[in-house]
mmJSON file of the N, C-alpha and C atoms, coordinates in Angstrom:
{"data_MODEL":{"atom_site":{
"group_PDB":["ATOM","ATOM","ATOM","ATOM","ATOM","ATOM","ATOM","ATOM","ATOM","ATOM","ATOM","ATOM","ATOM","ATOM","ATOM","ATOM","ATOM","ATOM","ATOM","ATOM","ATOM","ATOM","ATOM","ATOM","ATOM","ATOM","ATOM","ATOM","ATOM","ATOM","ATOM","ATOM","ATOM","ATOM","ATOM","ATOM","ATOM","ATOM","ATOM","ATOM","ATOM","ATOM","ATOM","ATOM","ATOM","ATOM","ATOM","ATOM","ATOM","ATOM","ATOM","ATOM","ATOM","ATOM","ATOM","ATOM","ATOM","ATOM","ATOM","ATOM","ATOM","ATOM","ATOM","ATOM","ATOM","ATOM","ATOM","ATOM","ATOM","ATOM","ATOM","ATOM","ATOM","ATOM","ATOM","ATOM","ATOM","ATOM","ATOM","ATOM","ATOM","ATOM","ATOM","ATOM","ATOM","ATOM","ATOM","ATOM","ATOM","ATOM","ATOM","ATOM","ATOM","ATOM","ATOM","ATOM","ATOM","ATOM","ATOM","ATOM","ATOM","ATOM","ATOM","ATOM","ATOM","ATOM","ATOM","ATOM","ATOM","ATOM","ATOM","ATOM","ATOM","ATOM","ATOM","ATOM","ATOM","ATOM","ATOM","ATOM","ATOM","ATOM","ATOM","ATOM","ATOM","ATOM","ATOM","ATOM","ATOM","ATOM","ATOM","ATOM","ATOM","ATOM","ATOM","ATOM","ATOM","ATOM","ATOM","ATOM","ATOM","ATOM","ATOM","ATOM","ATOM","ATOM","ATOM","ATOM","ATOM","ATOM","ATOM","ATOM","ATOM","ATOM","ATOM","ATOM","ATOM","ATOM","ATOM","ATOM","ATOM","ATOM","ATOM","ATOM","ATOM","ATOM","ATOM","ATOM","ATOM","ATOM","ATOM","ATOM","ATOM","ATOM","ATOM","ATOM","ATOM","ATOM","ATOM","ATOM","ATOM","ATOM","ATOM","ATOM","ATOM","ATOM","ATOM","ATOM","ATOM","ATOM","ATOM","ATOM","ATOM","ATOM","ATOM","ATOM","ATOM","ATOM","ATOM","ATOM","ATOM","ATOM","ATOM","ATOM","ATOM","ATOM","ATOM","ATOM","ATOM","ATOM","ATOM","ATOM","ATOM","ATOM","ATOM","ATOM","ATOM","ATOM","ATOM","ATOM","ATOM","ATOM","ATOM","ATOM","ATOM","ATOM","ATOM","ATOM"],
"id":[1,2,3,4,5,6,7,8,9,10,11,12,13,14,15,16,17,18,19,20,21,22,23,24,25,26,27,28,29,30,31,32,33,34,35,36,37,38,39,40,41,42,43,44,45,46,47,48,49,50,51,52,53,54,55,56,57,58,59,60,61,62,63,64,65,66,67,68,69,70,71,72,73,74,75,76,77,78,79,80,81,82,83,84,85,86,87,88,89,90,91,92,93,94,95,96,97,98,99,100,101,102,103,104,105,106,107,108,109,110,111,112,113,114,115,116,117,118,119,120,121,122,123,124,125,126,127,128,129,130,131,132,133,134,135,136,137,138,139,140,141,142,143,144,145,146,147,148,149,150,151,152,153,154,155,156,157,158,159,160,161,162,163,164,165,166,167,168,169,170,171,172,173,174,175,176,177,178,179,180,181,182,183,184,185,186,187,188,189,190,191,192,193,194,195,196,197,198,199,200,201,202,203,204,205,206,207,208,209,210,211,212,213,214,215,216,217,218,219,220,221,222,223,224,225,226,227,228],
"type_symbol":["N","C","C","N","C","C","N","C","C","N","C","C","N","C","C","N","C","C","N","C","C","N","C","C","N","C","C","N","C","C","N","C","C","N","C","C","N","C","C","N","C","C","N","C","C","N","C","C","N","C","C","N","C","C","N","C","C","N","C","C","N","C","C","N","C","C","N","C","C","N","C","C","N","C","C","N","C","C","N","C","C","N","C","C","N","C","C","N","C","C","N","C","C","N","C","C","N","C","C","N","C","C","N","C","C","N","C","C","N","C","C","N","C","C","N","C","C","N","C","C","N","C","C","N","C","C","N","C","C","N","C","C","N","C","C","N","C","C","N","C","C","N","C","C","N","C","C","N","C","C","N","C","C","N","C","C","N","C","C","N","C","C","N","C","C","N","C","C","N","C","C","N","C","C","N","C","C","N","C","C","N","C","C","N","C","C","N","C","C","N","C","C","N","C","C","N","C","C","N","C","C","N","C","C","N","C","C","N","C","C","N","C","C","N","C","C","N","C","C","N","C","C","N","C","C","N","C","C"],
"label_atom_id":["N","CA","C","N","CA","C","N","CA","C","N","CA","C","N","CA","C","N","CA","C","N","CA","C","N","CA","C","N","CA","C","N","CA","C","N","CA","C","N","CA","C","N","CA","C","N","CA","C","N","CA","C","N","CA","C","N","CA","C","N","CA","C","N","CA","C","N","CA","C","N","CA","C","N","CA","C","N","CA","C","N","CA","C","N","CA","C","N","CA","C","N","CA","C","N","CA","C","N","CA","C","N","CA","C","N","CA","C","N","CA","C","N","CA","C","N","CA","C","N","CA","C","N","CA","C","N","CA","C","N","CA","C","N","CA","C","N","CA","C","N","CA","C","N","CA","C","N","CA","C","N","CA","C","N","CA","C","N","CA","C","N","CA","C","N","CA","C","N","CA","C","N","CA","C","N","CA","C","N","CA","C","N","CA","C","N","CA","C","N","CA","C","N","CA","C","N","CA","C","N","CA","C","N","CA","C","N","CA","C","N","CA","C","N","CA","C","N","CA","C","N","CA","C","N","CA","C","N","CA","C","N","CA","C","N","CA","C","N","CA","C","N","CA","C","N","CA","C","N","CA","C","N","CA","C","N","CA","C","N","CA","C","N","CA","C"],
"label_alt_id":[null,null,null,null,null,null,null,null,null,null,null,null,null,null,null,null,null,null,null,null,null,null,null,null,null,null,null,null,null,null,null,null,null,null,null,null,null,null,null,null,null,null,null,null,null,null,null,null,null,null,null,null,null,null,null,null,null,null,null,null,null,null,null,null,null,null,null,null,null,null,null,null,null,null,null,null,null,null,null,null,null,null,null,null,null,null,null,null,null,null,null,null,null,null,null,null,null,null,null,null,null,null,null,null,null,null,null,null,null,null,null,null,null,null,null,null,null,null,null,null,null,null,null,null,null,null,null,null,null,null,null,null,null,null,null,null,null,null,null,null,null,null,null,null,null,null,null,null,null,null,null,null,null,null,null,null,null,null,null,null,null,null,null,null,null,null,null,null,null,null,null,null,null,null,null,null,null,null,null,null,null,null,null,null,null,null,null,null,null,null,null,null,null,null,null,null,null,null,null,null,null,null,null,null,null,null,null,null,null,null,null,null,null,null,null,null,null,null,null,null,null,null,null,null,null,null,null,null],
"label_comp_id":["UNK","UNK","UNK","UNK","UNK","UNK","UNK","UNK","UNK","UNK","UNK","UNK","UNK","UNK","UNK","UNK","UNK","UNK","UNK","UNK","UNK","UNK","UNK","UNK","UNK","UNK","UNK","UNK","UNK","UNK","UNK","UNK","UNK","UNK","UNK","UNK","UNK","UNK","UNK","UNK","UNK","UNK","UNK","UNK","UNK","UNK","UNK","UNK","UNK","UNK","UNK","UNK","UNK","UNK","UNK","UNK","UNK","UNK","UNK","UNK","UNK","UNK","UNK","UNK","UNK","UNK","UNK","UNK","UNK","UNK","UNK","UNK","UNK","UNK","UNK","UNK","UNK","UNK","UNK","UNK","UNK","UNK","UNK","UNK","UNK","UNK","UNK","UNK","UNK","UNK","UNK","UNK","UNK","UNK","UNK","UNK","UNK","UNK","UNK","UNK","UNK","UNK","UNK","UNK","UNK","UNK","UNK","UNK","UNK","UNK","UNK","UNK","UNK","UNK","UNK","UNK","UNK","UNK","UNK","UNK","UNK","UNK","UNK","UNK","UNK","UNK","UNK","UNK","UNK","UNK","UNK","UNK","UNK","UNK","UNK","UNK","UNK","UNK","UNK","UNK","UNK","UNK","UNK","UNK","UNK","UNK","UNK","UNK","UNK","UNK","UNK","UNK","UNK","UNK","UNK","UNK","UNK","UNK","UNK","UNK","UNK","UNK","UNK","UNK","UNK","UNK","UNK","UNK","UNK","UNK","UNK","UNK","UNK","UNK","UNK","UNK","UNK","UNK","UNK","UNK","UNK","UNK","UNK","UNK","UNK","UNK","UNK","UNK","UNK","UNK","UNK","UNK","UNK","UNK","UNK","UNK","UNK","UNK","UNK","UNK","UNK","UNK","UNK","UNK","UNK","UNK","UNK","UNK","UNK","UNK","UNK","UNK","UNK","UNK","UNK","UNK","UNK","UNK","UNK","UNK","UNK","UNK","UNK","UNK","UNK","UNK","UNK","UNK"],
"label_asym_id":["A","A","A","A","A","A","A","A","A","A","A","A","A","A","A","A","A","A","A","A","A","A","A","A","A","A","A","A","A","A","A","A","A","A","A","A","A","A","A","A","A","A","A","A","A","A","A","A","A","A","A","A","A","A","A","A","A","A","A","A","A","A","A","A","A","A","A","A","A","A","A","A","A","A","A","A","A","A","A","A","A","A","A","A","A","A","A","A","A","A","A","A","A","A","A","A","A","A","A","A","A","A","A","A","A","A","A","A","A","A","A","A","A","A","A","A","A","A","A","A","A","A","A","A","A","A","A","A","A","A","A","A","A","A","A","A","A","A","A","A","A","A","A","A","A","A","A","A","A","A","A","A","A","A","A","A","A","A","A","A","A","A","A","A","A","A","A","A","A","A","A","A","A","A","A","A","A","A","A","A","A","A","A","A","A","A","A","A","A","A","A","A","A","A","A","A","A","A","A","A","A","A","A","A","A","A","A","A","A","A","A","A","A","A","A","A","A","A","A","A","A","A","A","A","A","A","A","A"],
"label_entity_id":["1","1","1","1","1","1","1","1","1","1","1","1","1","1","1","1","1","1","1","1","1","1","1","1","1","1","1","1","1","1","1","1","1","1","1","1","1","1","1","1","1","1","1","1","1","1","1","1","1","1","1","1","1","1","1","1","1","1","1","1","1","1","1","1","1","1","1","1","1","1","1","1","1","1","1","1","1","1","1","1","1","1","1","1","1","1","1","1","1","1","1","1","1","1","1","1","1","1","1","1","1","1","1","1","1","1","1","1","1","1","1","1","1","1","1","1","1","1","1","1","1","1","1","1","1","1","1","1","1","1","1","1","1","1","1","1","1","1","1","1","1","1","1","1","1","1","1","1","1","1","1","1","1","1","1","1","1","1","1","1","1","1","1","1","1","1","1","1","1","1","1","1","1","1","1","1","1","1","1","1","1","1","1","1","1","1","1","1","1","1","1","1","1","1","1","1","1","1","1","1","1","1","1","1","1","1","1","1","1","1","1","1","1","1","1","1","1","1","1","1","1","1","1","1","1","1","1","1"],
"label_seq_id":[1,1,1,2,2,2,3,3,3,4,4,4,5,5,5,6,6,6,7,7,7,8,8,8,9,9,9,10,10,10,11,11,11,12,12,12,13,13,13,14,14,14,15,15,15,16,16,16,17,17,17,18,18,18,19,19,19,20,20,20,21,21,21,22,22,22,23,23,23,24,24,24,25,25,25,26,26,26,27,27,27,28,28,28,29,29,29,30,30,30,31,31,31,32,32,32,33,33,33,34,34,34,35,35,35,36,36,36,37,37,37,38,38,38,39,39,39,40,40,40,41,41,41,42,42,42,43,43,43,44,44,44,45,45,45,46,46,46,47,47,47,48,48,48,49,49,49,50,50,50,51,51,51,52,52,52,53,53,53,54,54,54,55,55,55,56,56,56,57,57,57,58,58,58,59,59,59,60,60,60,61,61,61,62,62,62,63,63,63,64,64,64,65,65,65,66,66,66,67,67,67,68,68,68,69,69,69,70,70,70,71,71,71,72,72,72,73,73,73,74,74,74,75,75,75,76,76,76],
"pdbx_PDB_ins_code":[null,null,null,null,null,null,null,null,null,null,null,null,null,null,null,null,null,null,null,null,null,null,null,null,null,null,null,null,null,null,null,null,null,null,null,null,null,null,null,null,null,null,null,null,null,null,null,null,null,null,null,null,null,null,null,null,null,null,null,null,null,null,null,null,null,null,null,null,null,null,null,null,null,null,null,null,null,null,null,null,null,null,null,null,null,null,null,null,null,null,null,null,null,null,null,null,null,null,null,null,null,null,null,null,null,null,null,null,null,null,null,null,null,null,null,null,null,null,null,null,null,null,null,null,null,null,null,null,null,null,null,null,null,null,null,null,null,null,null,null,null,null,null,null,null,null,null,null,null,null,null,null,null,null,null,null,null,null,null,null,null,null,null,null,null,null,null,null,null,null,null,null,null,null,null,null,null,null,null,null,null,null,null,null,null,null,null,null,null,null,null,null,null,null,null,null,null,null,null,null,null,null,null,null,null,null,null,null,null,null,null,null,null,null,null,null,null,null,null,null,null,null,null,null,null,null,null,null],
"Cartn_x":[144.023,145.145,145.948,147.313,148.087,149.022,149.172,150.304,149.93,150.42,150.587,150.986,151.741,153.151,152.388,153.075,152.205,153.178,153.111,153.879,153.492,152.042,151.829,152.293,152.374,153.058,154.238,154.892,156.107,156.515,156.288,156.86,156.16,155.215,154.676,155.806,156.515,157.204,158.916,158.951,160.591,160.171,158.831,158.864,159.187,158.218,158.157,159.71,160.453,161.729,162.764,162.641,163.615,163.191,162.179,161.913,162.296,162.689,163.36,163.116,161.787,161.435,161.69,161.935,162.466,163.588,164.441,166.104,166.335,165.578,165.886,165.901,164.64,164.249,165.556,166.08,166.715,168.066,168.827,169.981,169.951,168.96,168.944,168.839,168.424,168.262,169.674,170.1,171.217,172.719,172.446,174.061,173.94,173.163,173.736,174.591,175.36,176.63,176.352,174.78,174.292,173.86,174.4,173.58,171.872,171.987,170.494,169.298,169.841,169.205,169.178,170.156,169.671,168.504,169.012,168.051,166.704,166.415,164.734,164.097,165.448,164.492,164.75,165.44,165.583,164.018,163.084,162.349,161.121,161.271,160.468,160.461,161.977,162.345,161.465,161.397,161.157,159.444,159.106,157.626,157.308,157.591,157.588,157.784,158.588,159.001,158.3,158.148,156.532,155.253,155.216,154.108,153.809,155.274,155.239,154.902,155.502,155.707,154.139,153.519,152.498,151.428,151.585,150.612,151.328,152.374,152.606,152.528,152.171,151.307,149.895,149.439,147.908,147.53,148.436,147.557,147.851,149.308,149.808,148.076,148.364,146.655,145.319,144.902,143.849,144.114,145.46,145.45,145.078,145.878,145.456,144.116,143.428,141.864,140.915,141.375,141.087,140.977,142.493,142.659,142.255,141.958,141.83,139.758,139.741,137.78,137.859,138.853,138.287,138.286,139.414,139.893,138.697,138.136,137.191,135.676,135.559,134.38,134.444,135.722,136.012,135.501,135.912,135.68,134.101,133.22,132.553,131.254],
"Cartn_y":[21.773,22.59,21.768,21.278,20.318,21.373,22.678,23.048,24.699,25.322,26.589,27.752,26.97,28.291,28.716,29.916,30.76,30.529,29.675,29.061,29.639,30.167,30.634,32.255,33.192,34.3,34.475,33.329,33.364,33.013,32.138,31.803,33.21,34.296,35.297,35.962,36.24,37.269,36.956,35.512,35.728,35.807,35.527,35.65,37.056,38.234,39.398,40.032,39.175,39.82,39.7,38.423,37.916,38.05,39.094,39.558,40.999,41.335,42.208,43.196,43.597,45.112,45.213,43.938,43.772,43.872,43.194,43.335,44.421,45.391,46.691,47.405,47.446,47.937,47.781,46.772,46.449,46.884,46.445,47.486,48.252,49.355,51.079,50.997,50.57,50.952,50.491,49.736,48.887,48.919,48.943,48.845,49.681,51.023,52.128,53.062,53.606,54.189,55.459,56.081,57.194,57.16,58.28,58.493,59.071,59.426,60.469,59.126,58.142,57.146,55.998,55.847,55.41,55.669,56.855,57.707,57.275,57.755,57.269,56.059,55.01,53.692,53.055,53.254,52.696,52.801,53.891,53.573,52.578,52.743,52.223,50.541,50.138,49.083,48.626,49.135,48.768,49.07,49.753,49.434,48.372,47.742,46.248,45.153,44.92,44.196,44.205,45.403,45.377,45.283,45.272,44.836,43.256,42.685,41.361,40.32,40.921,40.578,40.412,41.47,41.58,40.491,40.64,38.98,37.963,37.845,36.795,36.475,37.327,37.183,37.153,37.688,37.746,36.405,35.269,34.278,33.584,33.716,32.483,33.094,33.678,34.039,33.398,33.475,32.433,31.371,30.734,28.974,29.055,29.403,29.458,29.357,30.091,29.692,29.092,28.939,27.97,26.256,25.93,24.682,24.296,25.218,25.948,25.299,25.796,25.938,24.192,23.978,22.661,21.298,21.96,20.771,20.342,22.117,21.924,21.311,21.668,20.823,19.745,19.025,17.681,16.635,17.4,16.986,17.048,18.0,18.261,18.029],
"Cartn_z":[-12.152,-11.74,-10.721,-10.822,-10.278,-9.252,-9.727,-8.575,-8.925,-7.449,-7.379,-8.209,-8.741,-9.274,-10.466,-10.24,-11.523,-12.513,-13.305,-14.645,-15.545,-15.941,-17.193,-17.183,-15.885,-16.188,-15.852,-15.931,-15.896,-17.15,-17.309,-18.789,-20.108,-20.094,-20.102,-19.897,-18.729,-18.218,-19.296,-19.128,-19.798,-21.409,-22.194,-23.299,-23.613,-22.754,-22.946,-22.387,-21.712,-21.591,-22.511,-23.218,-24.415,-25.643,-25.976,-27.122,-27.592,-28.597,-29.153,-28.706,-28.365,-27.127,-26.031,-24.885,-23.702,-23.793,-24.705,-24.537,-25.011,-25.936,-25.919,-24.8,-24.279,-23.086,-21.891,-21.552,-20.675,-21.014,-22.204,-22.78,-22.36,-22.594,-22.674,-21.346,-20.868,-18.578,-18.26,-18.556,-17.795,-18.133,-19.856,-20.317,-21.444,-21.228,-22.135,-22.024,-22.845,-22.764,-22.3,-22.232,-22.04,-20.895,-19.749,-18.786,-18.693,-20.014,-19.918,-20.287,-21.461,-21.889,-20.582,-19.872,-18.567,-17.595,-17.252,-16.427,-17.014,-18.188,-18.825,-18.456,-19.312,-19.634,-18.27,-17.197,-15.813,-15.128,-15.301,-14.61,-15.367,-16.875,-17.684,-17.488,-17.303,-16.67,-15.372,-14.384,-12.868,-12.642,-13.727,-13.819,-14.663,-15.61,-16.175,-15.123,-14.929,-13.778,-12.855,-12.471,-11.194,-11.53,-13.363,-13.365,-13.839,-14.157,-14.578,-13.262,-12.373,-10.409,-10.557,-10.423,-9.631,-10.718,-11.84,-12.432,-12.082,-11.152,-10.632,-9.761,-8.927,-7.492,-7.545,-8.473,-8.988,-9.114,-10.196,-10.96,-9.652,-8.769,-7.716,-7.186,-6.102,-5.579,-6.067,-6.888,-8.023,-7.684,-8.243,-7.956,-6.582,-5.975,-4.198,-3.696,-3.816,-3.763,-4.38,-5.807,-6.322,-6.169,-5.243,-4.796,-3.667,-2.947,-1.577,-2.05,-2.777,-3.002,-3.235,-4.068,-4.737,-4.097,-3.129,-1.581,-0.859,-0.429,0.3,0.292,-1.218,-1.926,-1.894,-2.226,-2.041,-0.968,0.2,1.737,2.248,1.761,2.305,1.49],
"occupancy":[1.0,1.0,1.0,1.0,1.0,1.0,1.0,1.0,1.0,1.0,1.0,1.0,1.0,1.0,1.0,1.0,1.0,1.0,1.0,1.0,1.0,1.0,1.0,1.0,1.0,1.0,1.0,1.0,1.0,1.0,1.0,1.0,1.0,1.0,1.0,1.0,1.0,1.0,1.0,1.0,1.0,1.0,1.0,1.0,1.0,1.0,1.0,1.0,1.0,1.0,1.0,1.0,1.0,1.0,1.0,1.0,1.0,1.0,1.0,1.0,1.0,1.0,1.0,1.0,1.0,1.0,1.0,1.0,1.0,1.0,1.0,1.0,1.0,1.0,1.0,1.0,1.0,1.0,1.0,1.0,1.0,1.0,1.0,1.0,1.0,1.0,1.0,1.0,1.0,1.0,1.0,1.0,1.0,1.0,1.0,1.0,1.0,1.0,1.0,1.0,1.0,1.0,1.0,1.0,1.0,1.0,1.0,1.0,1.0,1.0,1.0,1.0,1.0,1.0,1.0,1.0,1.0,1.0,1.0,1.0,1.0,1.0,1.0,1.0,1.0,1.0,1.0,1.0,1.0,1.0,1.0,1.0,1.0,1.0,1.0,1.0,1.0,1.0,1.0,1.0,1.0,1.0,1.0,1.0,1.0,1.0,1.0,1.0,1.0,1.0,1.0,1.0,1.0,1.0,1.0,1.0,1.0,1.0,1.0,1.0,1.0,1.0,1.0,1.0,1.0,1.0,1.0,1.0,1.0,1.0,1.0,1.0,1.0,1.0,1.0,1.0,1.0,1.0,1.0,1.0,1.0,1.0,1.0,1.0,1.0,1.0,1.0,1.0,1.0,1.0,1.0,1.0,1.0,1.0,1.0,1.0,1.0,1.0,1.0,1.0,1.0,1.0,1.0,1.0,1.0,1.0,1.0,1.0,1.0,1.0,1.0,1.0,1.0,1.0,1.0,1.0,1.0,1.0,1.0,1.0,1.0,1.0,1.0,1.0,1.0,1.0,1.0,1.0],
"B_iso_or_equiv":[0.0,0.0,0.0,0.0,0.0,0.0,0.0,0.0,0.0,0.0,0.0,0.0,0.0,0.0,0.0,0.0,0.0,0.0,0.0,0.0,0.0,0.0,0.0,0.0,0.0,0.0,0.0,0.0,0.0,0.0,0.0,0.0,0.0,0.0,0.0,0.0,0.0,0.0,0.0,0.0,0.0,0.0,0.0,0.0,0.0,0.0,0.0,0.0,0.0,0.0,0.0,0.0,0.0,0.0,0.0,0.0,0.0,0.0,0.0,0.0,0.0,0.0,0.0,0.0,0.0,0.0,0.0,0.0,0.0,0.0,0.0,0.0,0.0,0.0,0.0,0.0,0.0,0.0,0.0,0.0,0.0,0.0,0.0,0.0,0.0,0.0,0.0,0.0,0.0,0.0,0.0,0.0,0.0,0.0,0.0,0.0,0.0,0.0,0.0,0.0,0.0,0.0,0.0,0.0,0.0,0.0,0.0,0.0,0.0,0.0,0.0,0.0,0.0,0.0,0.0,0.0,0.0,0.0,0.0,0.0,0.0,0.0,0.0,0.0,0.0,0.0,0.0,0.0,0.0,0.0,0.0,0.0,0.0,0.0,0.0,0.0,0.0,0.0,0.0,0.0,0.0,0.0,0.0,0.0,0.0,0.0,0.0,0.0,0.0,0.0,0.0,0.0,0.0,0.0,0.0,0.0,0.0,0.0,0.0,0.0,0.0,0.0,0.0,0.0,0.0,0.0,0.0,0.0,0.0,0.0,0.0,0.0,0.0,0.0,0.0,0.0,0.0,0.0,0.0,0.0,0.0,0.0,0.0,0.0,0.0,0.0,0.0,0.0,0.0,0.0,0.0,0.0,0.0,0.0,0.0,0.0,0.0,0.0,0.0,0.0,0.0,0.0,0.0,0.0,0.0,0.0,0.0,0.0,0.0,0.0,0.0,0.0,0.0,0.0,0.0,0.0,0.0,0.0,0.0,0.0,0.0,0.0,0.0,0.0,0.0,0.0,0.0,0.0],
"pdbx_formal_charge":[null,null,null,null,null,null,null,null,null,null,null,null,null,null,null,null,null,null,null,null,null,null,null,null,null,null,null,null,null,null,null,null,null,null,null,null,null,null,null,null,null,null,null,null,null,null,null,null,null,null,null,null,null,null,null,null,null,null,null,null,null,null,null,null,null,null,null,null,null,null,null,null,null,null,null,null,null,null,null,null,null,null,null,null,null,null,null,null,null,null,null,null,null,null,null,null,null,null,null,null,null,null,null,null,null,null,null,null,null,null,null,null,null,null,null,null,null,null,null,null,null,null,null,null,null,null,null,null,null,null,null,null,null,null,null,null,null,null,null,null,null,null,null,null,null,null,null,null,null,null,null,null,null,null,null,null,null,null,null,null,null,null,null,null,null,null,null,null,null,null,null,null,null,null,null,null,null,null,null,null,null,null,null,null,null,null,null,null,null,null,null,null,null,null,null,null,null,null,null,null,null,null,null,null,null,null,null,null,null,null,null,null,null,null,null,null,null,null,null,null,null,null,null,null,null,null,null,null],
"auth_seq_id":[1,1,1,2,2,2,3,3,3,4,4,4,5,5,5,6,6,6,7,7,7,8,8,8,9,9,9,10,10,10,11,11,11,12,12,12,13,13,13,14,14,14,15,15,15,16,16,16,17,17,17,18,18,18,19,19,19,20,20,20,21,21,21,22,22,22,23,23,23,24,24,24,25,25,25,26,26,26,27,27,27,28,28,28,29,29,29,30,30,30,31,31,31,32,32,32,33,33,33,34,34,34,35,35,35,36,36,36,37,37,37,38,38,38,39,39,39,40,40,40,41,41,41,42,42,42,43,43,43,44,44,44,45,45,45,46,46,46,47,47,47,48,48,48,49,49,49,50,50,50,51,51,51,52,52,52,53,53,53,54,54,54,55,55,55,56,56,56,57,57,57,58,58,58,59,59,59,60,60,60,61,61,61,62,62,62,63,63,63,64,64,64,65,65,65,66,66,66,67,67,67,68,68,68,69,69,69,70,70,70,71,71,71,72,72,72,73,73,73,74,74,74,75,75,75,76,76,76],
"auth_comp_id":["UNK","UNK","UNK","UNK","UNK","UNK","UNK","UNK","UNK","UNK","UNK","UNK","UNK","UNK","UNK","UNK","UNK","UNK","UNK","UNK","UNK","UNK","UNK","UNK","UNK","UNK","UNK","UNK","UNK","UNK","UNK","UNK","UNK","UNK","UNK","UNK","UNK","UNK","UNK","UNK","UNK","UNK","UNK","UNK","UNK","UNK","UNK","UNK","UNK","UNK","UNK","UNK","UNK","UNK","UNK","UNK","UNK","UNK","UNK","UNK","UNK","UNK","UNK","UNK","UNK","UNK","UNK","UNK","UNK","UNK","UNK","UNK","UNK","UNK","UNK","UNK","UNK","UNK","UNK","UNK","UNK","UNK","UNK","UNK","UNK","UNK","UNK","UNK","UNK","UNK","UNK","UNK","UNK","UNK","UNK","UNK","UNK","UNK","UNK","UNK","UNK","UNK","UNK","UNK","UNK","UNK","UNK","UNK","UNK","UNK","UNK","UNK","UNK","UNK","UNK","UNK","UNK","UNK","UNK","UNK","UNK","UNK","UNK","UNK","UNK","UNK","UNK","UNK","UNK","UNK","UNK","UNK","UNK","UNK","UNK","UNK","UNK","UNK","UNK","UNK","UNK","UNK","UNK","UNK","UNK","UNK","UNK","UNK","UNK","UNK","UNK","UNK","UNK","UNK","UNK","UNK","UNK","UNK","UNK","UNK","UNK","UNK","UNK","UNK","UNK","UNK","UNK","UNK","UNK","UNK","UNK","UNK","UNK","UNK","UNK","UNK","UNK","UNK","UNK","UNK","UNK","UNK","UNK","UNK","UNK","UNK","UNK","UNK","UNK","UNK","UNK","UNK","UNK","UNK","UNK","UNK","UNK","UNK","UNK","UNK","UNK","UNK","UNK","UNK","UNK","UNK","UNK","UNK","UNK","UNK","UNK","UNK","UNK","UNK","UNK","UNK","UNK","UNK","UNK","UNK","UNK","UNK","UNK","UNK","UNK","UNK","UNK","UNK"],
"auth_asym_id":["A","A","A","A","A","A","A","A","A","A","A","A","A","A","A","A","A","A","A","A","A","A","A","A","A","A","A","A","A","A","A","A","A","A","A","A","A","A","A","A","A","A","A","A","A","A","A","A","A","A","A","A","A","A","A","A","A","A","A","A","A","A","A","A","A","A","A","A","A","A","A","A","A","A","A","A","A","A","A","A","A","A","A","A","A","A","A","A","A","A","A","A","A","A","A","A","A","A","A","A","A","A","A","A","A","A","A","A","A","A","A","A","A","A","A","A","A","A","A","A","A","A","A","A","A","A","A","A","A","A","A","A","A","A","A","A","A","A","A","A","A","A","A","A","A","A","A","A","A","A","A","A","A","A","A","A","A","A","A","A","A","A","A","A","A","A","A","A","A","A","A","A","A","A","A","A","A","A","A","A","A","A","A","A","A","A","A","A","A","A","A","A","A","A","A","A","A","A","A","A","A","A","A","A","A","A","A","A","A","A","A","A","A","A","A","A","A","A","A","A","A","A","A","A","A","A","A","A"],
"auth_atom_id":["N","CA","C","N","CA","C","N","CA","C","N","CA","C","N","CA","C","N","CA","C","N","CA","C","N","CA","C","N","CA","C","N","CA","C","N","CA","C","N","CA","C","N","CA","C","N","CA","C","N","CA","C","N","CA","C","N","CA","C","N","CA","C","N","CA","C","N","CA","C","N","CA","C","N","CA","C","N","CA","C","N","CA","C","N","CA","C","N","CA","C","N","CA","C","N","CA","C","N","CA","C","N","CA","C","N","CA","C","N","CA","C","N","CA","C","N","CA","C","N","CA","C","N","CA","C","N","CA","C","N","CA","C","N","CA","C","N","CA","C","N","CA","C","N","CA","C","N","CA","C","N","CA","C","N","CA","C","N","CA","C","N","CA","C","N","CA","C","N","CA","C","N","CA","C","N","CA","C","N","CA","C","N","CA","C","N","CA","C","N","CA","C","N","CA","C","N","CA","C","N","CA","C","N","CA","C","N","CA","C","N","CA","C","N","CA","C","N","CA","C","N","CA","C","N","CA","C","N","CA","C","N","CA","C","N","CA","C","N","CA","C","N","CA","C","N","CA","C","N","CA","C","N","CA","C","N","CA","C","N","CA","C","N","CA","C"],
"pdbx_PDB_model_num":[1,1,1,1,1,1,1,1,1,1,1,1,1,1,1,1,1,1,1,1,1,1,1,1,1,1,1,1,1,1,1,1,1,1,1,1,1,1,1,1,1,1,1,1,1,1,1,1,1,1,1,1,1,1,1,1,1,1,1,1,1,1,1,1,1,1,1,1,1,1,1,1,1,1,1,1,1,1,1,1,1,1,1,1,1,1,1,1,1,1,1,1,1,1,1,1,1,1,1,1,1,1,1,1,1,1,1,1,1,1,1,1,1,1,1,1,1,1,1,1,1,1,1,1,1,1,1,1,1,1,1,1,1,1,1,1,1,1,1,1,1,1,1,1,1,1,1,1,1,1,1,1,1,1,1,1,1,1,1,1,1,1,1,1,1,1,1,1,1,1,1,1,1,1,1,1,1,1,1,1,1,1,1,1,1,1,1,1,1,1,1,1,1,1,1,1,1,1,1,1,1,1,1,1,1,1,1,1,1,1,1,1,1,1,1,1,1,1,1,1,1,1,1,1,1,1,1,1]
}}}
């Protein structure tokens, strides 16, 4: 493991955003002509997103102690 960044749920996160159910998803929250179809998929929206966030604080966290463990083994 060479670096921090959580690359694999990120690249995770924009697949699942640029696929035909995300850009639906995001249409209907953002740029639908319907207020009622807003209202719905807006929150359906902001729980994705918070849950795409949070495996991305999850895996960053992992590498973190992970490199953190492997440093220290190193040294010692």
């Amino acid at each position: 493991m060479r670096t921090r960044w959580p690359w694999i749920a990120m690249l995770l996160s924009i697949i699942v955003l640029v696929s035909p159910i995300g850009t639906e998803v995001l249409q209907g929250a953002f740029f639908s002509g319907e207020q009622l179809s807003r209202n719905i998929a807006q929150p359906v929206a902001f729980i994705g997103f918070a849950i795409l966030i949070s495996i991305c604080i999850i895996e960053w966290l992992v590498r973190s102690i992970v490199s953190k463990r492997r440093a220290r083994g190193a040294t010692g």
